[in-house]
N, C-alpha and C positions, 0 to 999 in steps of 0.2 A: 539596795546595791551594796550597802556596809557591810552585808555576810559575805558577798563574794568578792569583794575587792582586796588584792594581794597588793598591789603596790602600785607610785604614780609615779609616769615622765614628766618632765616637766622641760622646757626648750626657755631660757630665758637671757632675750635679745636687749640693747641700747633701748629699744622705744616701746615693745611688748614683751609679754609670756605666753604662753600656749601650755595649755596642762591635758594628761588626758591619765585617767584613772581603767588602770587594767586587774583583769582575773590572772588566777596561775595560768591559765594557757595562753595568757598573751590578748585575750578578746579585750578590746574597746569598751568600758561600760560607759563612760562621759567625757566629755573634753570640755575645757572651758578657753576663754581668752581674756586680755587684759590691756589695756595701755601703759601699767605702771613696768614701765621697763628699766632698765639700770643707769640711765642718765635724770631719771625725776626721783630717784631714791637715796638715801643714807645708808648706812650698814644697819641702823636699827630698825630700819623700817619694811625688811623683807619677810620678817614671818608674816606681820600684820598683814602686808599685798598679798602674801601667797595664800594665808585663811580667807582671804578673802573673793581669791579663785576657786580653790577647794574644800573651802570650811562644809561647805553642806555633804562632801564624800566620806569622812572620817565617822568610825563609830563613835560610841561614846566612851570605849576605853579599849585599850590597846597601841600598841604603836604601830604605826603604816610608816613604809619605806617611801622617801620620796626622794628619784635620781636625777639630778638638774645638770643639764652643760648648757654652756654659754657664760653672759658676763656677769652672771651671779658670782661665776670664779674668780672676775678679773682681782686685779689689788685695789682699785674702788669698787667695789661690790661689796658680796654681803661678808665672805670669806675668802682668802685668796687663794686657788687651788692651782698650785706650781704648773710653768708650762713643764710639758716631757720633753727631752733631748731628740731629736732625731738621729738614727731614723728610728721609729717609733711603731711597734705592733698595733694597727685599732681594734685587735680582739682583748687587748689589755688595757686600755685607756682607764678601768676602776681602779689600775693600783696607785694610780695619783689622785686617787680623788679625797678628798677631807670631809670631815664634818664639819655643817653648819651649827652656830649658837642657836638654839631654842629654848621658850619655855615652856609651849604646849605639848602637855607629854604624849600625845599621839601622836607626832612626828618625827621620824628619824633621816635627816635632811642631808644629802653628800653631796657634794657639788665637784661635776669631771672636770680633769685641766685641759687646759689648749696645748699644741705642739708649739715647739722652736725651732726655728733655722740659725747656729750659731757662726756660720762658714764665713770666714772674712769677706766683705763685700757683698755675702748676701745674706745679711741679718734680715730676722722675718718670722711674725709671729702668726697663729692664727686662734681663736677662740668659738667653740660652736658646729663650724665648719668641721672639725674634726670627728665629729659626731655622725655627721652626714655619710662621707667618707666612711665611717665603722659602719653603717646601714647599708653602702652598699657591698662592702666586705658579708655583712650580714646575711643577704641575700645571693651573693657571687663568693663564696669561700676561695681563697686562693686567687682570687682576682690578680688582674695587673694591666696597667694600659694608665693614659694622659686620662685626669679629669678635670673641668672644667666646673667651679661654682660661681658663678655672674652674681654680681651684686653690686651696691656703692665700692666695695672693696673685692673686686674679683678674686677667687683663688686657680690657681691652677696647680695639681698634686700630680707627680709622680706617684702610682703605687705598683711596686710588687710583690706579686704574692701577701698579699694582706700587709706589706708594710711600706710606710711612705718613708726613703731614701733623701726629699727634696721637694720645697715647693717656692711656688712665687705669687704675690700679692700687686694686683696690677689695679692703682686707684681710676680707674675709669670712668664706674659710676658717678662719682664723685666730680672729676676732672670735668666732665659732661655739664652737672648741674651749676659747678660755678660757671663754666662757661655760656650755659643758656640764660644762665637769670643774674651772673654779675658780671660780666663784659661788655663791650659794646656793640656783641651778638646778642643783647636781652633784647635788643629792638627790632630783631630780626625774626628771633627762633621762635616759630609754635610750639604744636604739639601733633609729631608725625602718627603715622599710621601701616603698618607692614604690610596689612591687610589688601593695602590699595595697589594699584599696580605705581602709578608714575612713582609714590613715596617709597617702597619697593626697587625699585630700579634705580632710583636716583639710592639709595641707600648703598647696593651691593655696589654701583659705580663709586663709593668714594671709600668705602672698603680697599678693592681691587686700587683704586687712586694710591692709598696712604699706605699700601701693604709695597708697594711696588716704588714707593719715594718717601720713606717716613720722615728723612730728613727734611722735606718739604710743608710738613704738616702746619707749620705755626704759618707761613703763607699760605696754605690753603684755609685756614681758620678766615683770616684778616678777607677770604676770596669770597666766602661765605657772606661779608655784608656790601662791599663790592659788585655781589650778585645782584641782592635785594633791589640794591638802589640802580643799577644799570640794566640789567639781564629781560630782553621783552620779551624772553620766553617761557618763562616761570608764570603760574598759573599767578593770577590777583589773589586778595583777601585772607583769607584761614588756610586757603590751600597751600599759598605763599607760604607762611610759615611753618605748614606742616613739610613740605618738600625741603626747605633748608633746614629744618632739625632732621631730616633723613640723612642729610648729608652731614649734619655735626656728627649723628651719631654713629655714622660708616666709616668717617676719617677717625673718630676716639677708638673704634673696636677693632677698625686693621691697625693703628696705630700699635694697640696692645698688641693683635696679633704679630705682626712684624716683631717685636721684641721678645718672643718666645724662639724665635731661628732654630736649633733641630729638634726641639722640643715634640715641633708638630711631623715631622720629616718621617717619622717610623710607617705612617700609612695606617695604623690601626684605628679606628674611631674612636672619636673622643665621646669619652660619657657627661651627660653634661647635669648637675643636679641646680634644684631650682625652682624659681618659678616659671610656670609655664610660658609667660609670656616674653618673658628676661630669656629662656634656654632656646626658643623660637628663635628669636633676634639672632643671638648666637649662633645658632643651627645656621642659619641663612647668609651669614656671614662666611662661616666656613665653607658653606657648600661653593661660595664664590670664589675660596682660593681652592677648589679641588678636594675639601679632608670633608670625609663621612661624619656622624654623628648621632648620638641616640640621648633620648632628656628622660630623667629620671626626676619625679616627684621627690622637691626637697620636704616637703611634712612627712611625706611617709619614709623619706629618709634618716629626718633625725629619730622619729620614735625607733625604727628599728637599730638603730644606733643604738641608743639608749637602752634597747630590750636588749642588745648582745652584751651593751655591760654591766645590766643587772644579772643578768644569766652567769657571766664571767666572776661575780663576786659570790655571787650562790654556787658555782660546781666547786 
């Protein structure tokens, strides 16, 4: 593989890495993965994680390009690689990128920066995610329309025509987990399922609920254990719990929805990147206030991201 490997992505998140080692025309030869992500690291201790993802692709002399986004850039990371100002080209996301310290000479390490929102009142960073975003510019040249990245920290990007104007960071995920495991919904909330019809429906209804009274949400939280203990129509046992985390998790996502107001209002589909079963949830959510949607594979998003800004630093 060492005669025909040109250079590697490298996608490096808070809690893993993901690498994958490509030819000049872009073909896949390996990918590897890792747990040593950027909250169990030092700055010193990133080449060592990273040979130790990809130590066995490297010839034995020469140097290989290796292009990283994510929080390998942050300011505790390995190097800090400046957010860009919006609004922000992601066909050009390489011209902020820096090099990392090494000292194994067959690596030549850069690491891409994340975007900024600097607008009073709505300061707003994102890191990684902007990558994603370049991949589907990648693949849609001139793109433009709402997207949607669901996660602990959801994004939602304006872009047009390949550049993002504005976005917004809606801690949901996040908001979700303290509330199922450190509230006094922990004694409540399973572990739902989309899949099923009643978790499914009791879902979109408190979607539809929270989208339609958001001011109401922190009583509909407190309604959720209220249910538990009184409600004789909620199924017993695991089901129990699984149908009242439907509902945590319909009131968290219209919640966010309700706060995006004309954001969503243009009527075009929102593209949604991801994982599949995070963009699902979403999809389903939206389909219940009326807006279309389409899910885009976040892995094969960031790599293409990444290929359009290796490509970008070579033309």
């Amino acid at each position: 593989m060492a005669q025909r490997l040109s250079w590697i992505a490298v996608d490096w998140g808070s809690s893993n890495l993901r690498a994958w080692a490509l030819d000049a025309q872009g073909e896949v030869l390996a990918q590897a993965a890792s747990p040593r992500g950027m909250l169990s690291l030092t700055p010193g201790d990133y080449e060592a994680a990273l040979l130790d993802a990809i130590g066995g692709w490297l010839p034995d002399s020469g140097r290989v390009a290796v292009l990283v986004c994510g929080m390998a850039g942050a300011r505790q990371g390995w190097r800090e690689a400046a957010y860009l100002p919006l609004p922000a080209r992601l066909d050009d996301l390489q011209r902020g990128a820096v090099s990392a310290p090494v000292s194994d000479p067959r690596l030549a390490v850069r690491l891409l920066p994340g975007l900024c929102q600097t607008r009073e009142g709505a300061f707003d960073v994102m890191r990684g995610e902007e990558t994603q975003l370049a991949g589907l510019v990648a693949r849609e040249p001139g793109f433009s329309g709402l997207v949607c990245l669901p996660g602990t920290h959801a994004k939602w990007a304006r872009i047009e025509r390949g550049v993002v104007p504005r976005f917004t960071t809606c801690i949901t995920g996040e908001l979700y987990g303290l509330l199922a495991r450190h509230s006094l919904l922990k004694h409540s909330i399973g572990s739902d399922d989309p899949g099923a019809a009643g978790d499914r429906e009791a879902f979109v209804a408190a979607v539809r609920q929270c989208h339609s009274a958001p001011g109401r949400y922190s009583a509909a939280l407190f309604g959720l254990r209220g249910a538990d203990l009184l409600d004789g129509e909620l199924p017993s046992g695991a089901a129990r719990g699984a149908r009242l985390a439907a509902r945590l998790s319909g009131l968290t996502i219209g919640l966010e929805l309700a706060g995006l107001g004309s954001e969503l209002d243009a009527g075009a589909p929102v593209t949604l990147i991801g994982d599949a079963g995070l963009c699902a949830r979403y999809a389903l959510a939206l389909e219940a206030l009326g807006h279309a949607s389409r899910c885009l594979d976040g892995e094969a998003a960031v790599l293409a991201g990444l290929s359009l800004a290796q490509a970008s630093r070579q033309a």
